[in-house]
N, C-alpha and C positions, 0 to 999 in steps of 0.2 A: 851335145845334141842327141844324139843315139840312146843317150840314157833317160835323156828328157821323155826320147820317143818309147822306149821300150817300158818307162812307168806309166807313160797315157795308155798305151797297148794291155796293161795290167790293171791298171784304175778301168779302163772301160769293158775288162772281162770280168773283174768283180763285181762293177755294176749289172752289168748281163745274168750272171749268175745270180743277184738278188733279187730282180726282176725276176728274171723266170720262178727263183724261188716262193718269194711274195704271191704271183699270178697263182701256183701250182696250192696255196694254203688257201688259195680265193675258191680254187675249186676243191679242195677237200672239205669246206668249212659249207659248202653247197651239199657235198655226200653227206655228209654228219647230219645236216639239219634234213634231208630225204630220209636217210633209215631214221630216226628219232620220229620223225612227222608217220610217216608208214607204220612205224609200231605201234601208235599213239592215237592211228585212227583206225576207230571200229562203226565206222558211218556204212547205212549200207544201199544201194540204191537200184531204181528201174532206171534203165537205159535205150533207147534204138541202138540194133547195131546192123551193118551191111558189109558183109564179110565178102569179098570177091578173088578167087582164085584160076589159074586157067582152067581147069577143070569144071570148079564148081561155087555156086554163090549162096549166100542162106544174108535173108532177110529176115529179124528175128528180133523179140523183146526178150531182154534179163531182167529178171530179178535177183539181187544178192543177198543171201543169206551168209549166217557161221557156218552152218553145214557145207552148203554147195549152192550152186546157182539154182534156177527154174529157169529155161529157156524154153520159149513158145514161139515156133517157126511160124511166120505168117505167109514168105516165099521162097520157093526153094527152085533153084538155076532158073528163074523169072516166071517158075507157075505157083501161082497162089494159092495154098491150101488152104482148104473149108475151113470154119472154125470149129466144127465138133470133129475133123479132126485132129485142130489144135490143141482141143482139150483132153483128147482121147491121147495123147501123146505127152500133156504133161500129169493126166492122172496115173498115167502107166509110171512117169520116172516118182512120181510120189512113192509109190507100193517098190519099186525097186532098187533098195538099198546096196547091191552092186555096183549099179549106174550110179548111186549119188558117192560113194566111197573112191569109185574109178577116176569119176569129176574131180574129188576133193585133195586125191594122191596128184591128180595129171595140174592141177591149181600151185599143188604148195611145189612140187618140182619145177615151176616157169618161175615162182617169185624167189626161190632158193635161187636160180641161173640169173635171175634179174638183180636179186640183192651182190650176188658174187662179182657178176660185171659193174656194177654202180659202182661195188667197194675200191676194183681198180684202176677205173677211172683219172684219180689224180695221178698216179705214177706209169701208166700202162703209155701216157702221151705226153708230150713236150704242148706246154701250153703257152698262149700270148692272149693277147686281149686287142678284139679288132672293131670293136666299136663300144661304145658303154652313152646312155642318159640317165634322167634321174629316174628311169623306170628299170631297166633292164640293161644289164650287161654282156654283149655277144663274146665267147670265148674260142677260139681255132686252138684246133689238137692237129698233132700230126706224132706220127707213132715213135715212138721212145725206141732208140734202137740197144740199148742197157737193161730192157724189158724181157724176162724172162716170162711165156704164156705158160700159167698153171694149165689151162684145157684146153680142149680143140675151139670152143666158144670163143675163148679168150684169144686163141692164135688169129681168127676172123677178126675179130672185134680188132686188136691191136696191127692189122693192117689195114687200116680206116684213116683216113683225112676227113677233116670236118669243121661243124660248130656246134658252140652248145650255146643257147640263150637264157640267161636265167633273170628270176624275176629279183631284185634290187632289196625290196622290203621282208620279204620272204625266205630268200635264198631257195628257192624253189625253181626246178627245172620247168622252162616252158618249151621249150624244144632241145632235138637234141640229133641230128643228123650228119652220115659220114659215107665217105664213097672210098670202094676199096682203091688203094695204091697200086698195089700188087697180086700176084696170083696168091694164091693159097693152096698148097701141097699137103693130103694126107699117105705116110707109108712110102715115099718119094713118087707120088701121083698113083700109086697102085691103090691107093683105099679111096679116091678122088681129087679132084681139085676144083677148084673156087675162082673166079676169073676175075679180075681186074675191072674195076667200070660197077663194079655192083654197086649196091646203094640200099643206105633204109633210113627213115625219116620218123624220129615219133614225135607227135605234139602232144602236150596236156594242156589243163584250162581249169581254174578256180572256179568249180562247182557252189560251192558255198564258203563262206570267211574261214580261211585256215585250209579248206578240203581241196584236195585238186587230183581230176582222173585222167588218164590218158584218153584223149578223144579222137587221135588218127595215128595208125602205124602202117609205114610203107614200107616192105621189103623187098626187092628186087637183086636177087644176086644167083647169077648162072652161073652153071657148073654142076658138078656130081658130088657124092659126099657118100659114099660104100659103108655102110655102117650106122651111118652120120646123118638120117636122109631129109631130116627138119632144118637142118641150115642150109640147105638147098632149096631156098624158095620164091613164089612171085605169090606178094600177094600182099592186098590194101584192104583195110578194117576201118570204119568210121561208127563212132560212136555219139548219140546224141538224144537229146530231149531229158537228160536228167534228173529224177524226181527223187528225192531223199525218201526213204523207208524208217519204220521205227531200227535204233540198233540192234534190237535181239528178236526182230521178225521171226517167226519160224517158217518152217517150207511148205506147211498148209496154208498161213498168211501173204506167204509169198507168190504161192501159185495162184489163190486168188485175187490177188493185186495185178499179179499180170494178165490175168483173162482179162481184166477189165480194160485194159489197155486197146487204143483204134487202132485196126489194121494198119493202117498206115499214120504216123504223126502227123 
């Protein structure tokens, strides 16, 4: 009897382990097909966006270019600027090839931390599968503790509980939200710490067949960060109204596509 039980006790931790195995090539096979789909697209578009921080808010239209963006403030911490001198503001970043260089470094530095965290995503967490239909499959992480964090980003990220929801036909992320477990220590709390209960939320959304951008990102995680002072943050971004641009726009076609944009959508 004992050996009977001690093979079921084996058979049902092999199965376990294939599971989790299986579950974990579900979400890698999700990463693969996000960097492939990201490199692959060069769509480029006008957006609303409503950036709210405790400090401070900007109401504003994008335009994207290769180069850099065009942004045209329409409100800023709820007072509405004129529109000449919204134009005086994006004719000035035209002529100022600093500001579009500074954009373009500060750009590829969030997508380079962005593509780093997506890449470890499959092994950073212990994954199961907590609901699925024929659209979408929701997937819960909870942090791998076999997980060695390459960065400080990554130390945050991989003290996260969560879900990720991806689209079935696709294999495309359409949300992807985690709340911290734990604290988080930098320098044993001398360089700061990260508190427990934080939380960040992003959604995306199929813009057009095959395209999909991020349309809301919620950050919320208190604490200090000495060094470190952008993952210390509160703050909700919403993005909306959509309009595809040519792909090789330049930023004179840019910026006048966006003046032509209504103050408000």
């Amino acid at each position: 009897m004992k050996t009977k039980f001690a093979a079921l006790l084996l058979l049902c931790a092999c199965c376990s382990a294939l599971y989790a195995q299986n579950v974990r090539n579900l979400v890698r096979e999700t990463v693969n097909s996000e960097l492939a789909a990201d490199k692959a697209d060069q769509s480029r578009w006008i957006y609303y966006e409503v950036d709210r921080k405790p400090s401070s808010s900007i109401e504003q239209w994008v335009a994207q270019t290769s180069r850099s963006d065009v942004n045209r403030v329409v409100r800023k911490n709820g007072t509405p600027i004129p529109k000449p001198q919204q134009k005086k503001a994006v004719e000035s970043f035209l002529r100022d090839s600093d500001a579009q260089q500074q954009q373009r470094q500060s750009g590829q530095k969030d997508a380079q931390e962005a593509e780093s965290l997506l890449k470890m995503l499959p092994d950073a967490f212990i994954w199961s599968i907590a609901s699925k239909n024929e659209t979408i499959t929701v997937f819960h992480f909870k942090p791998n503790p076999d997980f060695n964090p390459p960065s400080r980003q990554a130390r945050v990220f991989a003290a996260m509980e969560g879900d990720m929801t991806v689209n079935n036909q696709q294999h495309r992320i359409k949300r992807l939200k985690g709340v911290m477990i734990r604290d988080v220590n930098f320098g044993w709390g001398l360089l700061g710490s990260l508190k427990k209960g934080g939380w960040f939320q992003v959604d995306r959304d199929q813009v057009a067949p095959g395209l999909w951008q991020i349309n809301q990102t919620h950050v919320h995680i208190q604490g200090r960060a000495l060094l470190f002072k952008t993952i210390s943050e509160q703050e909700d971004d919403v993005k909306s109204h959509f309009t595809r641009q040519s792909d090789n726009v330049t930023l004179e076609q840019a910026a006048e596509a966006v003046m032509k944009q209504p103050n408000h959508p």
